[in-house]
N, C-alpha and C positions, 0 to 999 in steps of 0.2 A: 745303362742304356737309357736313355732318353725317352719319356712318353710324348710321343711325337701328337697323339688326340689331345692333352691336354694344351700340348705350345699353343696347338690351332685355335681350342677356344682362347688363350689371351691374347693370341694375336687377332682374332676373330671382334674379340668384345674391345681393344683398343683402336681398330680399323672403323669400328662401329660409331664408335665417342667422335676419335678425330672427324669421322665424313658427317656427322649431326653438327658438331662446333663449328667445321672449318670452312663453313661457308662456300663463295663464289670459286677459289681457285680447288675446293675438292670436289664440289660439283662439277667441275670443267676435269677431273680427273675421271670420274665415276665416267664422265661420258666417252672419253677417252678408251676405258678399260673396257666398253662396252661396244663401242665403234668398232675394236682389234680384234674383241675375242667372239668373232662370227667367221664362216667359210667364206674365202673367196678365192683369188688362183691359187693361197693356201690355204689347207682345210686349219680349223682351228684347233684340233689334236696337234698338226707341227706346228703351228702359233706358240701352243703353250711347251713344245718340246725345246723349242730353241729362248721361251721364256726361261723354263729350267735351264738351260745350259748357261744364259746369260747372270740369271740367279746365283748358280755354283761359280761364277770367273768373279760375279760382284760380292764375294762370301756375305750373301742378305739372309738370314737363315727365315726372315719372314715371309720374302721373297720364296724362297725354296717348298715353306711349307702352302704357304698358297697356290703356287702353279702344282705342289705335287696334288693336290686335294681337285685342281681344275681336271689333272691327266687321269686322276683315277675314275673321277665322274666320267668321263670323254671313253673310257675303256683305253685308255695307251696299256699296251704291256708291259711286261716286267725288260723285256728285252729291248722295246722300244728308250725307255729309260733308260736302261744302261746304254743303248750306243749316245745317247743324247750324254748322258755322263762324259763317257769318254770324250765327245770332240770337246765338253767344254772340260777335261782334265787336258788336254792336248793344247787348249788355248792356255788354260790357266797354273798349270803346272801344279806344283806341290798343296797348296792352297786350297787351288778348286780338288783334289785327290779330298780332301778333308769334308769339303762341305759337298764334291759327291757321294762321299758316304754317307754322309746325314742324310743324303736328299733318299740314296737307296732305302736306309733304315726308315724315314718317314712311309716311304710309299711301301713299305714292305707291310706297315703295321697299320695306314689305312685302308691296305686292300685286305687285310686280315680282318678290320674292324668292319667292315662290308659282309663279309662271310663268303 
């Protein structure tokens, strides 16, 4: 099994170097992920739900652990996840079945790690 808190801090502390190094085009990203991830005719819990689904079709497993750690801050359910699972296992077939399960197993042991 996978320690899915620890992937998050290296993906956490590389995300961190790359946006201090990488200058004007990650500054224009940072603004980007910040412009998206607010409510508007959709709340930003489905933002991040069809973030995850597009996450599991594009197998980004860094991808996966970031939007899961967005949904669990946001309170998504355990059920909410899994149908987001499924449409993106229905897009992406055998592939995304793989890294939906990672995605479930992350959010299963960050919402554990919450209490």
């Amino acid at each position: 099994m996978t320690d899915w808190l620890a992937v998050e801090k290296e993906y956490v502390e590389r995300a961190r170097r790359l946006h201090r190094d990488g200058g004007a085009p990650m500054e224009a990203f940072r603004q980007l992920v910040r412009a998206t991830g607010t409510d508007g005719a959709i709340s930003h819990k489905v933002k991040e739900l069809i973030a995850l689904g597009i996450a599991i079709c594009t197998c980004c497993e860094g991808c996966v652990v970031f939007h899961t750690r967005a949904l669990v801050r946001l309170g998504a359910t355990r059920e909410e996840v899994l149908e987001a699972i499924g449409v993106a296992v229905e897009m992406g077939g055998g592939p995304a079945s793989v890294y939906g399960a990672k995605a479930l197993e992350c959010y299963d042991q960050m919402v554990a790690a919450r209490g």
